[in-house]
Each structure stands twice: as structure tokens, then as C-alpha cells.
MIDOKOL-358819 format. One record per residue: residue in three letters; x, y, z of N, C-alpha, C, O, CB in turn. Coordinates in steps of 0.2 Angstrom, whole numbers, plus 5000, padded with zeros to 4 digits. Glycine has a CB too. Example, Ala and Ser with C-alpha at 12.3 -4.5 7.8 and 13.67 -1.06 7.14 Angstrom:
<atoms>
Ala506649725039506249785039506649845039507149835042505749785045
Ser506449895035506849955036506450005039506750065040507049975029
</atoms>
This chain:
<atoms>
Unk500449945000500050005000500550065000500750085006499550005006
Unk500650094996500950174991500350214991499750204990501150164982
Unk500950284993500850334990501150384985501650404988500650364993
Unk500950394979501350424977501450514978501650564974501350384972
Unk501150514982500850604982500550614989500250564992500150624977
Unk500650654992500250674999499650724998499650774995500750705005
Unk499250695002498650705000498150665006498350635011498550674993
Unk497450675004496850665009497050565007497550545003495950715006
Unk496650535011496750465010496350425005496150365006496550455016
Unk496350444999496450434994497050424989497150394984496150474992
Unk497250454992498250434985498450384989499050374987499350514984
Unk498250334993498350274996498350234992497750234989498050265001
Unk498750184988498650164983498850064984499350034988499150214979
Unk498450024981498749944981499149954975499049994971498149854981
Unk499449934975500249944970500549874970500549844976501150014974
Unk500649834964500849764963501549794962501749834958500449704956
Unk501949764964502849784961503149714964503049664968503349884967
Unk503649734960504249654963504349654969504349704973505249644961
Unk504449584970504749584979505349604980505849594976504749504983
Unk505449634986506049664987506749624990506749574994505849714990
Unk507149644988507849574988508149624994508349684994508449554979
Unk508249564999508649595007509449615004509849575000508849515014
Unk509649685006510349665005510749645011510549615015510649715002
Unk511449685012512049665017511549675024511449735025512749725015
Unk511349625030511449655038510649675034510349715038512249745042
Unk510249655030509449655030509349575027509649535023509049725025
Unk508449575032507949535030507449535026507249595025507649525034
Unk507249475022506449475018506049445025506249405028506249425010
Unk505449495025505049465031504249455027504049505024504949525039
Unk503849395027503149385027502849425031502849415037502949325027
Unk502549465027502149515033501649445036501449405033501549605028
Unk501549465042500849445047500349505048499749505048501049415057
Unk500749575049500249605050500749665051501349645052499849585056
Unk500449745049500649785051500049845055499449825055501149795046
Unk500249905056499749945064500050005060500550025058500049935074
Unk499250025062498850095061499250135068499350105073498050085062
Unk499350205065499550245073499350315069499450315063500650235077
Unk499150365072498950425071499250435068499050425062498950475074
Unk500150465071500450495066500650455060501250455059500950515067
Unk500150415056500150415050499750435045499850425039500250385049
Unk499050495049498550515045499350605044499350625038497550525051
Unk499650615046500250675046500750665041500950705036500750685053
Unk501050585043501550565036501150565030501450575024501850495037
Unk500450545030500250545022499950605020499850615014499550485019
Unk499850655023499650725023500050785021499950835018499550735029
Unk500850745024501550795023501550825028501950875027501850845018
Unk501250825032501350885039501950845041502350895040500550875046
Unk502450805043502650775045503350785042503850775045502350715045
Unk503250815034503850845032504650855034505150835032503650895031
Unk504550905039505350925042505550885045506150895046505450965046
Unk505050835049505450785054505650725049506250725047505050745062
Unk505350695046505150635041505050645034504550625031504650615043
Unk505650675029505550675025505550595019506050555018505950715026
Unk505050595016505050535011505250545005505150605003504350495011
Unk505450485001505550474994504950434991504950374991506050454993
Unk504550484987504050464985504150404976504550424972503650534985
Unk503750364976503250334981503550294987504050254988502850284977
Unk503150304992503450274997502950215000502350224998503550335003
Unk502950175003502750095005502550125013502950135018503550015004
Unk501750125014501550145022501950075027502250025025500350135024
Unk501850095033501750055037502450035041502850005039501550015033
Unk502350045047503050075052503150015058503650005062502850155056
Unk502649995057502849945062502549875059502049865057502649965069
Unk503049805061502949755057502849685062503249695066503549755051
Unk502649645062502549555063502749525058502649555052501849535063
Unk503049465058503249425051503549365051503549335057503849475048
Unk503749325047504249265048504449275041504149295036503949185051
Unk505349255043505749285039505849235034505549185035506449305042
Unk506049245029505949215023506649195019506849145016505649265019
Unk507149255019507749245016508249305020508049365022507649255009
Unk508649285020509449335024509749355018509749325013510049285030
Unk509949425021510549465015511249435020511249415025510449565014
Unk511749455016512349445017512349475024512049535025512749455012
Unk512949425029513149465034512549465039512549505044513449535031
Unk512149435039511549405044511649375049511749325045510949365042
Unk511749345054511849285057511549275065511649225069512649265056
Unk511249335067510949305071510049285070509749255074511149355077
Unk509749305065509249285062509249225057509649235052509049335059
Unk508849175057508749135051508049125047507449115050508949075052
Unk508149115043507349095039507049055044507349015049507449045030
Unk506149065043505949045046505849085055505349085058506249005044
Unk506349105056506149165064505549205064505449255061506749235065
Unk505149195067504849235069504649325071504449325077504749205071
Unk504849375069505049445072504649485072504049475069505649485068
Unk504749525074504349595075504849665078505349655082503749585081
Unk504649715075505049775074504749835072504149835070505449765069
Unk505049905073504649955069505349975064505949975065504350015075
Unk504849995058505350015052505150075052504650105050505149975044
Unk505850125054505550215051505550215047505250265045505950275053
Unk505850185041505950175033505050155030504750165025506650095031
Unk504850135034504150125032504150035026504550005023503750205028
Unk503850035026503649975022503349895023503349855019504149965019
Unk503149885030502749865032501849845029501449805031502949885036
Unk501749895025501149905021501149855015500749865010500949975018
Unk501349805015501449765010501249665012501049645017502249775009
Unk501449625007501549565009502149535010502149475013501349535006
Unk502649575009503349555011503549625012503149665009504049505006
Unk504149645016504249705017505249675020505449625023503649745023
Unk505649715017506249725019506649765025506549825026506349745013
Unk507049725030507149775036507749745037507949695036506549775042
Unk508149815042508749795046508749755051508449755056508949845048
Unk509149705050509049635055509149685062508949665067509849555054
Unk509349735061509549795069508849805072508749825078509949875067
Unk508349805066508049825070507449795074507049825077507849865067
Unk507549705073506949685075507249635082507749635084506449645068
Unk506749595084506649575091506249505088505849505083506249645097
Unk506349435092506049395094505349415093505249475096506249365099
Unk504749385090504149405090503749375100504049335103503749375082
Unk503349385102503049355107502749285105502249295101502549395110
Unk502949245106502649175109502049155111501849105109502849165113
Unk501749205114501149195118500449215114499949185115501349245124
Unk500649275110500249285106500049285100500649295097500049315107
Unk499549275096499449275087500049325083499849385082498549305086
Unk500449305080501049325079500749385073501149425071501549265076
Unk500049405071499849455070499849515075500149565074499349445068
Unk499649495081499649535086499949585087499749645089499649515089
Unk500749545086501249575088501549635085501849665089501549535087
Unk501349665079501249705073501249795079501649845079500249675067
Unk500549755083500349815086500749845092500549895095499749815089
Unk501549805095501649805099502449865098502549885103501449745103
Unk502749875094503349925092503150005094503250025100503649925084
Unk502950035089502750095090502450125096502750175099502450095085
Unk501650095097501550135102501850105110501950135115500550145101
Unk502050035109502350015117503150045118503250075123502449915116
Unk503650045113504250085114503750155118503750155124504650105105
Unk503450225115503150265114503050265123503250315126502550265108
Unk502750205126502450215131502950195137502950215143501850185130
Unk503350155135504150125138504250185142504250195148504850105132
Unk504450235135505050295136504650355140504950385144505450345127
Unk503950355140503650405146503850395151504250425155502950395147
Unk503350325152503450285159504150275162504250305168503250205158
Unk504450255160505250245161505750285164506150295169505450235155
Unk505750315158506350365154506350445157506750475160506050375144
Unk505550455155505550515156504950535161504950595163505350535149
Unk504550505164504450505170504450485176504150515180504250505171
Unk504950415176505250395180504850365186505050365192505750445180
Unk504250335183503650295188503950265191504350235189503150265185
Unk503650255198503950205204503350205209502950245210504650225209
Unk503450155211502850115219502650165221502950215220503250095227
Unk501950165223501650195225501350265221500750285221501950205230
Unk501750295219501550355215500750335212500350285211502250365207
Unk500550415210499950435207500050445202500650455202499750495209
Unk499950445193499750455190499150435186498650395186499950455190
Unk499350505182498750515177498850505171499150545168498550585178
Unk498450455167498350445160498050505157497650515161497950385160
Unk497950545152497750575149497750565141498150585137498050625151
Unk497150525139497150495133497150425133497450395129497550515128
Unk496950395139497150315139496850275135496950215136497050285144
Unk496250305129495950245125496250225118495950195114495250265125
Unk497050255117497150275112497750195111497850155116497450355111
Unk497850185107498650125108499250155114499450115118499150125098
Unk499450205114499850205117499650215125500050215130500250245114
Unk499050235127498750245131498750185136498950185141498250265129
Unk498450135133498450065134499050025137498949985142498350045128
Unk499450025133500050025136500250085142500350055148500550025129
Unk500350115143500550165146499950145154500150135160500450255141
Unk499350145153499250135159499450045160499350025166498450155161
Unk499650005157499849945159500749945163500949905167499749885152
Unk501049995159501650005161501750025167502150005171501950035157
Unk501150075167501350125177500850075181500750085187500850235179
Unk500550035180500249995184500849925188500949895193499549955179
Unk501049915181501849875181502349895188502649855191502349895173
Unk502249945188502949995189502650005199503050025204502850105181
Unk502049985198501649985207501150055206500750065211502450005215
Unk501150105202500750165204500250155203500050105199500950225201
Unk499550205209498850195205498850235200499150285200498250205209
Unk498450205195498250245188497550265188497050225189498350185182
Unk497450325187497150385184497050395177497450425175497350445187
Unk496550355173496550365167495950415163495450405166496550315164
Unk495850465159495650485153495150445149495350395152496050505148
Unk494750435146494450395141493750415140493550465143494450325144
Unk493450385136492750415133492450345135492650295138492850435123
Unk491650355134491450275136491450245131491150195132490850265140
Unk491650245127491850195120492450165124492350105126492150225112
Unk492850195126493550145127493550105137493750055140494450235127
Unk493250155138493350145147493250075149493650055153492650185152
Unk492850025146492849975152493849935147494149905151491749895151
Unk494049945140494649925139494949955143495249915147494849925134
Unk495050015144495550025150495350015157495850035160495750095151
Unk494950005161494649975167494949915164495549915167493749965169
Unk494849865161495549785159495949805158496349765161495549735152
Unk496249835157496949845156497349875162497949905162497149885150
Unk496949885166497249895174497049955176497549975180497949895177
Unk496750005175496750095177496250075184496050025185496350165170
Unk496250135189496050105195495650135196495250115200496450095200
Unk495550205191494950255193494950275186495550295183495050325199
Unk494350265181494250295174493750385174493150385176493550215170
Unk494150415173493750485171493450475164493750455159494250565172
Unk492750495163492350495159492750585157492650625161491450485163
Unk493050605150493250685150492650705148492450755150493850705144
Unk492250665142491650725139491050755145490650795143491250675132
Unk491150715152490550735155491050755162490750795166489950675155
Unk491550735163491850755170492550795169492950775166491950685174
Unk492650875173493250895172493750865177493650855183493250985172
Unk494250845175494850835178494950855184495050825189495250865175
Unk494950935185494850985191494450955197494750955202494351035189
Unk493850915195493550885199493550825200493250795205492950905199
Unk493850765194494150695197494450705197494550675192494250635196
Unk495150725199495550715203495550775211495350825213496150725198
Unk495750715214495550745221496050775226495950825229495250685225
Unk496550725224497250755226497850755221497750705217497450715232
Unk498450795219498850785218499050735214498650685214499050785221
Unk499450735210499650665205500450675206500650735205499250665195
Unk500950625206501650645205501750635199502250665197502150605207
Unk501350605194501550615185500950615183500450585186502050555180
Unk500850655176500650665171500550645164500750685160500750685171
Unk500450595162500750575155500150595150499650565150500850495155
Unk500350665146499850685141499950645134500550625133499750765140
Unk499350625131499450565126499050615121499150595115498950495128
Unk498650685122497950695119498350745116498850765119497250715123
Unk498150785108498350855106497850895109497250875109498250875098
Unk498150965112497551005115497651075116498151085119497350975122
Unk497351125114497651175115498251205119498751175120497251195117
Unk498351265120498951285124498451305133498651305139499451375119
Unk497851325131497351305139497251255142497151255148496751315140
Unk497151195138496851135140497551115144497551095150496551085134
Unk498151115142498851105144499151115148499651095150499251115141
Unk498651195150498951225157498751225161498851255166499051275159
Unk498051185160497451155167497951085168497951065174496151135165
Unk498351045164498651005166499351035173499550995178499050985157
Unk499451065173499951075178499651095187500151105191500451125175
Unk499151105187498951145192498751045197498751035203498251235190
Unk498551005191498450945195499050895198498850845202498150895192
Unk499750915197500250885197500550915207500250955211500750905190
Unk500850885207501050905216501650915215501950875212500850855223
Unk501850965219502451005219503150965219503250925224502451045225
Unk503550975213503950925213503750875207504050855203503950895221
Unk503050865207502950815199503150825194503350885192502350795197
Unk502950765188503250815180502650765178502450715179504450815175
Unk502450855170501950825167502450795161502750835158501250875164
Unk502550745159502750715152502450715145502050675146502950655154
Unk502350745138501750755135502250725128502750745126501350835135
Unk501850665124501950645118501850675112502150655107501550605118
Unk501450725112501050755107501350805106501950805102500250765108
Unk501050895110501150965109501450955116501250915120500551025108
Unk502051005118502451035124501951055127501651105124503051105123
Unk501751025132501451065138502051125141502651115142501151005145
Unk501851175143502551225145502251255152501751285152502751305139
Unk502951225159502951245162503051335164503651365163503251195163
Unk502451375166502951435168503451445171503651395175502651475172
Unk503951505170504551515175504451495182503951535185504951595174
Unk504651465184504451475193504151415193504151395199503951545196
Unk503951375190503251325194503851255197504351235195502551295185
Unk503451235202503751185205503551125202503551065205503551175212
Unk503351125194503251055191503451065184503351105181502451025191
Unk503951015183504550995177503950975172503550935173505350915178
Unk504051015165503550975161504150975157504551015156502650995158
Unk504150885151504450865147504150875141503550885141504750795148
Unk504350855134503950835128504750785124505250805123503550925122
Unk504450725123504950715117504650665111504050635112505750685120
Unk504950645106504950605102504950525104505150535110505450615098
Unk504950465102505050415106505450405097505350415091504250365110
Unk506250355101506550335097506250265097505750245100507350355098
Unk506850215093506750145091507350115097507850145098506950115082
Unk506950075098507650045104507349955105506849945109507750095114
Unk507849915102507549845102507749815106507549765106507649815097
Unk508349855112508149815120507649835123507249785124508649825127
Unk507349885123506549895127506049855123505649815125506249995126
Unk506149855116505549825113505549735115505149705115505549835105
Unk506449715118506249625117505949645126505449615128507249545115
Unk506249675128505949685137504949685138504549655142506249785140
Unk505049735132504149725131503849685128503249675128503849785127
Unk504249635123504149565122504049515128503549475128504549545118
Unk504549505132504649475137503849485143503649435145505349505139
Unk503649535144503149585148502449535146502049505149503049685145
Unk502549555139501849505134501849435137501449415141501949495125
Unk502349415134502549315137502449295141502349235141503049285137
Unk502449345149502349345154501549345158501349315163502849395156
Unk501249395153500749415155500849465159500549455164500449375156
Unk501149515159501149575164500649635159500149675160502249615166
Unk500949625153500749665148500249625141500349585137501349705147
Unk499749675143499249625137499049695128498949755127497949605143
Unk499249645124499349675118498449695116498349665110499749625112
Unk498149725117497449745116497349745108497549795105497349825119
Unk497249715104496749745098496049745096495749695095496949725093
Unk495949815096495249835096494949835088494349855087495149895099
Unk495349805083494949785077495549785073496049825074494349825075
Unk495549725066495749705065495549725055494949705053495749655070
Unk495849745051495649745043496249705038496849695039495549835040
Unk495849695033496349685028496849755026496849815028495949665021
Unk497249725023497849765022497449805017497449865019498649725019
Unk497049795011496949845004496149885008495649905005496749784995
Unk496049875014495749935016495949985020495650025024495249905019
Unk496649985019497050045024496750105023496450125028497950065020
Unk496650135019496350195014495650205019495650245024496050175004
Unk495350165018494750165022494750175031494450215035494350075021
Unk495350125032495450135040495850235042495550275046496250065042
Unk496350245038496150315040495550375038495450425040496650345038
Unk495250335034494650365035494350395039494350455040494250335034
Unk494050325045493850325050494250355055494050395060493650265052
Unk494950335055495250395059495150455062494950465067495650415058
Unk495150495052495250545053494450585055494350645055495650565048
Unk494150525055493250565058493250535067492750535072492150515053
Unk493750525067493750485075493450455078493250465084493750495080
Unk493250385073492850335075493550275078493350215079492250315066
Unk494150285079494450225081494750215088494850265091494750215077
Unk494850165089495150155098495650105096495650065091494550125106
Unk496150125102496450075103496850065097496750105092496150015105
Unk497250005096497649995092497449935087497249885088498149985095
Unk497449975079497349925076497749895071498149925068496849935074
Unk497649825069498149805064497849795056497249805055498649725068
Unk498249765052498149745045498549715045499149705047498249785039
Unk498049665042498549595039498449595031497949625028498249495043
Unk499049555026498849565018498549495017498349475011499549575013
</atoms>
């Protein structure tokens, strides 16, 4: 699935082309499945331009499930036949084989339908590096989910639940009873309840997931307790000069020790890979459709 132009979700294109040949330190992988993530209604848009520049036509699809097929030269900890999963910034996962750097993938999970797994690179890294990295969740702590019905949402409150904190999540009642499963300990209804008033006390973190004005962003800090930090995925929430709460924003990179760790999490069952619906690969077009009218939750995959 190509585009050769950016544009509304129509230049999404099924394109028959040769299979592609691994070279030096790359794999051919049999797609099982690859995942939908917002920022890909931006990358087919070109909004995404300055960070992510493509060469058009370009092959969707960023994050991949597979079993390997053939090794390029200079491979040798992968063999035909392995099972993997990985996220491709190169994109090309929108396909029925797709080509990738053996660097970049990980043992697929075991535990679950090796489609599944498709969903678990992008937004689980994404929710890793909050949790982890950049807010630095531990025992006991408070947080707050903000957007927990989204893919990375999902993960993120399974990660701070992991991690011992209670979780405070966001959600719409389309999503709430998945995040009530997926461990959140108190679900705020946003379209009918303000924040202001579920939360009762203080939170030591923040994890914004949602795009939201530069107001909506600054009622985010007045719920943090002196000393917390809001961490935000999306837009910079900006702490005023003076305030006693650190707010972060960053990118989430690729890093295939966190991702086999988040494999490991799945196998274990600490962490459950949610998918809230599932399409053929030549209905991509259609799936950002529905995106972009916000009809979707949670994380979804394509298989070809």
C-alpha cells in the first residue's frame, strides 16, 4: 500500500511491484500484520515533512509482525523461518513482504497470534520511554493517564500499573471498560467530567497522550503536586518560569532492548497486547478514513 503523492486518504494506493531482495545486515519478512498509529494520518498528509522526510512513492506502514523468509549477506543472528517483530522508520510494512534491518527487529511473542504482535513496536516503545525514561514511575505513585483509550494509552496505563502506581485514566465510554481491563484503578469519563473535579488530590505524574490546546495543557499542571512532572507525547505542555512542576515533551526513538523487554512483559502476561479491530491490508485507505472522523480506539492492525 503506496503513495505516490500526499494527500487526503485517497492517493493510498494497492500497487503490485516485485518483491523486494534483502541486502547486506537485512531481511525478507512475510508480513503477518502491520498497525495503524495516528501519526500516520500526518505522514500521508506531509505535515510530518521536516521531521520525516519521504521518497515518493513510498510503501505505508511502520511497524511490522512476520516470519522471515530469506537473509542478506552478513545475517547471522536471524534465520529463515524466525519469527520477528519490529518498527521500520523506513516504512514498508504495508505490504505482503516487506524488507528490514535485522537491527531492528526482536523475537516476536510466543504467547500471542503472531499477527498481534504487529501492534506492539510503535505505540509500546512510545509508552516504555514515558513511563520509564521520562517519568520515571515507581511504587506507590499517582498517576494520570490522559488519553488512555488510544494504543499508546493502553499500554502506558499497563506499564505504570507494572511499575506499582495507582492509575488515573482519561477515556470516553467507548474505550473505558478496555481500560478498566487493562488495569486503570479510577476511569474519568472527559466528555462529561472535568479533571479539576476527578481528581481529588495531587498526582506525581502526568502522562499527556491527547493534542489539546495551549489551555487545555495548562489546566494539566495545576493537578500535578509539587515536585511532579507532566510528560506529553503529542504538543509541549509548558511549564511557567517558577512552577514547581518539570513538564517534558519528546519523540519516542526505536530501541530493540526495550521492545524484546516488552516482548518478554507480553509472554509473561504482565502486559496484554489489546486489539480493538482488525482489517485487511487493501482497506488501509478506508481505515484512515475512520480515523480521521474519530471513529477508532485502541490499536489496530492489517494483515495482507
Amino acid at each position: 500500500m503506496r503513495i505516490h503523492r500526499y494527500g487526503d486518504p485517497s492517493v493510498i494506493r494497492d500497487d503490485d511491484i516485485p518483491r523486494p531482495v534483502p541486502g547486506a545486515g537485512e531481511v525478507l519478512i512475510r508480513v503477518a500484520a502491520t498497525s495503524f498509529n495516528p501519526s500516520d494520518i500526518g505522514l500521508r498528509r506531509g505535515l510530518l515533512r521536516s521531521l520525516f522526510p519521504l521518497y515518493l512513492p513510498y510503501t505505508l506502514g511502520g511497524e511490522v509482525s512476520g516470519t522471515v523468509t530469506e537473509v542478506g549477506a552478513d545475517v547471522r543472528d536471524v534465520a529463515v523461518g524466525d519469527q520477528v517483530v519490529g518498527r521500520l522508520d523506513g516504512g514498508g510494512a504495508a505490504a505482503d513482504h516487506g524488507v528490514a534491518p535485522v537491527g531492528t527487529l526482536v523475537a516476536a511473542p510466543a504467547s500471542i497470534p503472531l499477527a498481534h504482535a504487529a501492534a506492539l513496536p510503535i505505540a509500546g516503545l512510545t509508552a516504555w520511554q514515558a513511563v520509564f525514561e521520562h517519568a520515571d514511575v515507581a511504587a506507590g505513585q499517582r498517576v494520570l493517564v490522559v488519553g488512555a483509550g488510544g494504543g499508546v494509552g493502553g499500554f502506558a496505563v499497563q506499564l505504570a500499573r507494572h511499575a506499582g502506581a495507582y492509575v488515573i485514566a482519561t477515556a470516553s465510554p467507548r474505550s473505558a471498560g478496555a481500560v478498566r481491563r487493562l488495569g486503570a484503578d479510577q476511569v474519568v469519563d472527559y466528555l462529561t467530567t472535568s479533571l479539576a473535579d476527578a481528581v481529588d488530590e495531587p498526582v506525581d505524574v502526568i502522562l499527556n497522550l491527547v493534542v489539546a490546546d495551549a489551555a487545555q495543557n495548562a489546566a494539566l499542571l495545576p493537578l500535578a503536586r509539587p515536585g511532579g512532572v507532566v510528560v506529553s507525547v503529542t504538543v509541549p505542555v509548558t511549564a511557567p518560569a517558577g512552577a514547581a512542576v518539570t513538564a517534558k515533551h519528546f519523540v519516542a526513538r526505536n530501541d530493540t532492548g526495550q521492545l524484546a523487554a516488552l516482548v518478554r512483559l507480553v509472554d509473561t502476561g504482565a502486559v496484554t497486547v489489546d486489539i480493538s479491530a482488525s482489517y485487511p491490508l487493501t482497506d488501509l485507505a478506508e481505515v484512515h478514513r475512520i480515523a480521521e472522523a474519530g471513529g477508532n480506539r485502541g490499536k489496530i492492525i492489517l494483515t495482507p
